[in-house]
C-alpha positions as CSV (number, residue, x, y, z in Angstrom):
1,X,0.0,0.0,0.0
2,X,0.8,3.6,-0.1
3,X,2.6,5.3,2.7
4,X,3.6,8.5,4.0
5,X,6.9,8.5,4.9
6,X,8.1,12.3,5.7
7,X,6.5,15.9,5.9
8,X,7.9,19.3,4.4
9,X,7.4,22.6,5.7
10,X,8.3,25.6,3.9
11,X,7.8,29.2,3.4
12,X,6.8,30.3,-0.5
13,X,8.2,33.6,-0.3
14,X,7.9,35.0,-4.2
15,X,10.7,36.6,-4.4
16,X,12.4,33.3,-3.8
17,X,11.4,32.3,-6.9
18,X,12.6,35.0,-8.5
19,X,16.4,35.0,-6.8
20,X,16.3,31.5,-8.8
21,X,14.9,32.3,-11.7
22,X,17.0,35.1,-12.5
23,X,20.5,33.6,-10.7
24,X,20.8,35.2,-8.0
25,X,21.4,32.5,-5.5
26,X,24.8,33.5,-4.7
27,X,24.3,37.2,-3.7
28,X,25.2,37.9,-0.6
29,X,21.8,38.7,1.0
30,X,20.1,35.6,-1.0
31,X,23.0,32.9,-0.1
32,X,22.0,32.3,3.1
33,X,18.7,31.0,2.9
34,X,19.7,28.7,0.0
35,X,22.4,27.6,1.9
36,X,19.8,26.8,4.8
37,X,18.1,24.3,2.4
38,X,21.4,22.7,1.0
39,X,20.8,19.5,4.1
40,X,17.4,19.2,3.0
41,X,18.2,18.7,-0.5
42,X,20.8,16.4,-0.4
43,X,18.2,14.4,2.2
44,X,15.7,14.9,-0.2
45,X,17.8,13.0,-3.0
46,X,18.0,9.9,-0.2
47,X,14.7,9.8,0.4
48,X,13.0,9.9,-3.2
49,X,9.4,10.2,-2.3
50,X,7.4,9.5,-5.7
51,X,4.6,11.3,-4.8
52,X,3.9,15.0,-3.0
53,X,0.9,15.9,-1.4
54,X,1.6,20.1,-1.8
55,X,-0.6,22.0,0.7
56,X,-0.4,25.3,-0.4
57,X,-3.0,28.2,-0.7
58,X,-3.9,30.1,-4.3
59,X,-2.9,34.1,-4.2
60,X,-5.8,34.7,-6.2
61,X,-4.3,33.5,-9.6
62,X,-5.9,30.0,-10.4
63,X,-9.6,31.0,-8.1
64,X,-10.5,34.2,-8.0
65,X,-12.1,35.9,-5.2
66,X,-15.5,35.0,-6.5
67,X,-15.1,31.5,-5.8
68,X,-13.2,30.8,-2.6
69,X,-13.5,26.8,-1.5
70,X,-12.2,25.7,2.0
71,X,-10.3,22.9,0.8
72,X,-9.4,22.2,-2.5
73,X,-7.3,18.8,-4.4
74,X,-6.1,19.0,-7.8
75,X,-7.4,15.9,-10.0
76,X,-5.3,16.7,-13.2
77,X,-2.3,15.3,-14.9
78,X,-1.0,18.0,-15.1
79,X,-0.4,21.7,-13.9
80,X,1.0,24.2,-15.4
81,X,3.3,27.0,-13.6
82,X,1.0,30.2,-13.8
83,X,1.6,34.0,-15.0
84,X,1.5,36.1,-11.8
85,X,1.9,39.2,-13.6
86,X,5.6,39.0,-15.1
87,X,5.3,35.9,-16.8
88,X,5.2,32.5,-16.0
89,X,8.3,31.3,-13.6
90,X,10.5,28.9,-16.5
91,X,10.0,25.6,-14.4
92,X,8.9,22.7,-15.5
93,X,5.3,21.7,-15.4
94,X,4.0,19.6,-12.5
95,X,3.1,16.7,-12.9
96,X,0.0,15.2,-11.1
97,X,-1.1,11.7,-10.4
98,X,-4.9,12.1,-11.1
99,X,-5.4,8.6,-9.8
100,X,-4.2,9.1,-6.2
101,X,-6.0,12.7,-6.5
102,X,-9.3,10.4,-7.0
103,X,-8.5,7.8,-4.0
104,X,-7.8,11.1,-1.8
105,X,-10.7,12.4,-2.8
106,X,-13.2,10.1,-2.3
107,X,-12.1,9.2,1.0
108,X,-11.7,13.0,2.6
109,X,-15.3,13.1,1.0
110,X,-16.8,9.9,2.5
111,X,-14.7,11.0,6.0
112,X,-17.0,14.0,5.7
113,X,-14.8,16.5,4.1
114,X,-16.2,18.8,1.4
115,X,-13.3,18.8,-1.2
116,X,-13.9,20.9,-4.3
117,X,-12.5,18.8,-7.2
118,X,-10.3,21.3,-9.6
119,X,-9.4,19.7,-12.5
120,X,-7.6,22.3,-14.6
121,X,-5.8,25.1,-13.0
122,X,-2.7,26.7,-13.2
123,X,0.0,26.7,-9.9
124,X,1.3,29.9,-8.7
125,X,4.6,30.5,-6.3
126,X,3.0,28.8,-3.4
127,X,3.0,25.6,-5.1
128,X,6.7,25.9,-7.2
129,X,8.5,27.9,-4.9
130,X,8.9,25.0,-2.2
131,X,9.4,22.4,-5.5
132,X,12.4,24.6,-6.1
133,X,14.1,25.2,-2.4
134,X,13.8,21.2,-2.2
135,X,15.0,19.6,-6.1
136,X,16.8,23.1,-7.1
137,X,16.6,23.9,-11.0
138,X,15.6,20.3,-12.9
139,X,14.4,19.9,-16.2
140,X,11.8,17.8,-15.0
141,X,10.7,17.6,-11.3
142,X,11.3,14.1,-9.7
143,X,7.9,13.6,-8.0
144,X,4.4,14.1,-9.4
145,X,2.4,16.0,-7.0
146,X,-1.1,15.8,-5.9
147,X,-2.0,20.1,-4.5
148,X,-4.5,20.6,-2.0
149,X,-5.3,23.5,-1.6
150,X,-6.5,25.6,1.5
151,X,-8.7,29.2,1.8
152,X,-6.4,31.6,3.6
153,X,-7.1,34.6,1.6
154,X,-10.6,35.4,2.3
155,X,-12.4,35.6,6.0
156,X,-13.1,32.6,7.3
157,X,-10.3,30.2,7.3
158,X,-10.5,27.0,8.0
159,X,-9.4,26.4,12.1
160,X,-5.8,25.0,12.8
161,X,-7.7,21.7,14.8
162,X,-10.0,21.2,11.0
163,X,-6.7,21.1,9.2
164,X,-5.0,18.9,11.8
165,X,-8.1,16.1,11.6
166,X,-7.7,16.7,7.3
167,X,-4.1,15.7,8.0
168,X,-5.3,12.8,10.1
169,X,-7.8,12.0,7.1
170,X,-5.2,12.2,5.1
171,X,-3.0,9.7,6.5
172,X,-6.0,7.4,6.3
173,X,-6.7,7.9,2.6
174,X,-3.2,7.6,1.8
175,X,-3.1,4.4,3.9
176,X,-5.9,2.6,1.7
177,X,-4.4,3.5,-1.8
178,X,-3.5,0.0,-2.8
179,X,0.0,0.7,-5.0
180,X,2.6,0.5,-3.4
181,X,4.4,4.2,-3.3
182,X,6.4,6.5,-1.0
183,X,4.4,9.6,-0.5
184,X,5.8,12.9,1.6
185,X,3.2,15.4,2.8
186,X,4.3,19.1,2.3
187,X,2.8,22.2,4.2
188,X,3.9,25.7,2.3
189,X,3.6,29.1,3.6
190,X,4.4,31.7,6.1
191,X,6.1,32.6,8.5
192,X,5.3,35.4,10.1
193,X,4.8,38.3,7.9
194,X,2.1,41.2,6.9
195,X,2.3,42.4,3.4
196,X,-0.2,45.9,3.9
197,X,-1.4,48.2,6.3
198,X,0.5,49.6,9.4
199,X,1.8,46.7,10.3
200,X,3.5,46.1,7.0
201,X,6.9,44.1,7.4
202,X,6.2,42.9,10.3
203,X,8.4,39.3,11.7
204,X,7.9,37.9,15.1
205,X,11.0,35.7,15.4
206,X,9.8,34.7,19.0
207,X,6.4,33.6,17.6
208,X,8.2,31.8,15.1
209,X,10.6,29.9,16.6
210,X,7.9,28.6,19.0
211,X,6.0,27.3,16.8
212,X,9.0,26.0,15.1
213,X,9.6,24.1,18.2
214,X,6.0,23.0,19.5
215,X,5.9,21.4,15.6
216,X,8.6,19.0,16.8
217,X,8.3,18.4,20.5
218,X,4.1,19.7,21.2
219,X,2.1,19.9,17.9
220,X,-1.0,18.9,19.5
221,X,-1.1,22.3,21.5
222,X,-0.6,24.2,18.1
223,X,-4.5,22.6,17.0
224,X,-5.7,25.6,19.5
225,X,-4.2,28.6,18.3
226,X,-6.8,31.1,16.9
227,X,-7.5,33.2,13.7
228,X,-7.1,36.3,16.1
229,X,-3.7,34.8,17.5
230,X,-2.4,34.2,14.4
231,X,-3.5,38.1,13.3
232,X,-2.2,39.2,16.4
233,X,1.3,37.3,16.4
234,X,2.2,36.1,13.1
235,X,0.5,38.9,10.8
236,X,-2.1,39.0,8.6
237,X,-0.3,36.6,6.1
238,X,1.1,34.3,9.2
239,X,-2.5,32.4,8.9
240,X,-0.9,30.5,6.2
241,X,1.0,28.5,9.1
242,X,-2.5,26.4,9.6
243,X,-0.9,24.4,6.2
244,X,1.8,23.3,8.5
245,X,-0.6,21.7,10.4
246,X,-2.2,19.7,7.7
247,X,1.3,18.0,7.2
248,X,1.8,17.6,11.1
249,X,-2.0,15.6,11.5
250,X,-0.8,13.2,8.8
251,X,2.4,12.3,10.2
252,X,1.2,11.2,13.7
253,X,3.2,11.6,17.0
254,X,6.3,9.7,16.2
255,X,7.8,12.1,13.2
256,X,11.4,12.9,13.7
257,X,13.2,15.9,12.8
258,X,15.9,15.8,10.8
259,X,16.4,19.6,9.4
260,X,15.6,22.8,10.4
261,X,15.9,26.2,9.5
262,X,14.8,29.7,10.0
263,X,16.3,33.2,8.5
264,X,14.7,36.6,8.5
265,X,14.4,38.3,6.3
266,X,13.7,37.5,2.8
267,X,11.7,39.9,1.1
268,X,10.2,41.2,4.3
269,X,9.2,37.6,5.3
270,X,10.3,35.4,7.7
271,X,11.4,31.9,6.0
272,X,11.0,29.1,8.1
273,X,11.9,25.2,7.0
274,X,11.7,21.8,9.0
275,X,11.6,18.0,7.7
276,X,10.1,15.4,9.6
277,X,10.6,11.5,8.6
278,X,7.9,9.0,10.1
279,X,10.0,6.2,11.8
């Protein structure tokens, strides 16, 4: 049978992208945080999952505000990197696995989650952006991916104890998928950061690395943090964190770490990293 054998977590931070795209890895203020992925990579290229279950959320490129879903999987073969305004970023397209996307979404939906099927769309930074901290520049990525998407863009979100029981649902649909592959689960997004208003640049490295830490050695008590916490602490864009917890609630209790970073800033955003491997 299938089986999940590590989670991902990583920011998406654009301008990441770009520092790629455009080869700018080795400047001085972009080195670091490339650097900071370097173990994961290389642990990465041990581990060769075959499949990737992305959570990510959508910044308004593929769904609109008009139609904002909860939860979202992708059930194509294929997706394609999107145009975010300055064309699309030259990676290669993403390959799904529209099979698995059906198992998983048949049994989130018969475990009483309300999935919205997408089956076109187009994948913006929060979906290639971690592909690329983690395989670097390929000509063709090495795992086809199966994106979930969650709401963070629009009031209300989803709790962080909902995505932690679709992470535990999760586990279970991956469990029953009858061919035998090595699946990782990825949660992409935040730290803390705020991209408007008077609060505009603002990183809480104290809020960060605690949650950093409570991911490792007390996830259950991050189920309980609020909508207003997260506002209050992380920023108005630090509500992407509650993708983290997606990943945490399908690994189970007995994950261990084997990376972790943290670096502030990049682009105004805190860029926080950590791999877990189920043992």
């Amino acid at each position: 049978m299938a089986r999940i054998t590590a989670g991902v977590t990583t920011s998406h931070v654009p301008a990441i992208g770009a520092a790629l795209d455009n080869g700018k890895t080795a400047e001085p203020y972009w080195a670091p945080i490339f650097d900071g992925y370097a173990p994961s990579r290389a642990w990465m290229a041990e581990a060769a999952p075959e499949v990737v279950i992305l959570v990510f959320n959508d910044h308004a490129t593929s769904l609109m505000l008009d139609v904002v879903p909860t939860f979202a999987i992708g059930c194509a073969d294929a997706y394609t990197p999107a145009d975010e305004g300055w064309g699309p970023r030259p990676v290669p397209v993403v390959e799904g696995h529209a099979e698995l996307s059906a198992h998983i979404a048949q049994s989130l939906i018969l475990d009483e989650f309300d999935m919205t099927l997408i089956n076109a769309m187009d994948v913006d930074h929060g979906l290639t952006v971690p592909l690329s901290l983690m395989f670097g520049a390929v000509d063709r990525w090495p795992v086809r991916v199966v994106p979930i998407m969650v709401n963070v863009t629009q009031f209300p979100p989803p709790s962080g104890d909902r995505c932690w029981r679709l992470g535990e649902a999760l586990a279970r649909a991956v469990a029953s998928f009858p061919q035998d592959l090595r699946v990782q689960v990825w949660g992409t997004g935040g730290m803390s950061h705020q991209i408007q208003g008077p609060r505009a640049g603002l990183i809480n490295r104290a809020f960060d690395t605690d949650f950093l830490d409570r991911m490792v050695g007390d996830p259950q008590s991050l189920r309980g943090i609020t909508h207003l916490d997260y506002l209050r602490e992380a920023g108005s864009e630090g509500i992407e964190l509650i993708t983290w917890l997606i990943m945490r609630g399908a690994l189970g209790e007995g994950a261990v770490e084997r990376h972790r970073f943290y670096h502030v800033p990049a682009s105004n955003t805190a860029v926080g990293h950590l791999v877990l491997e189920n043992v």
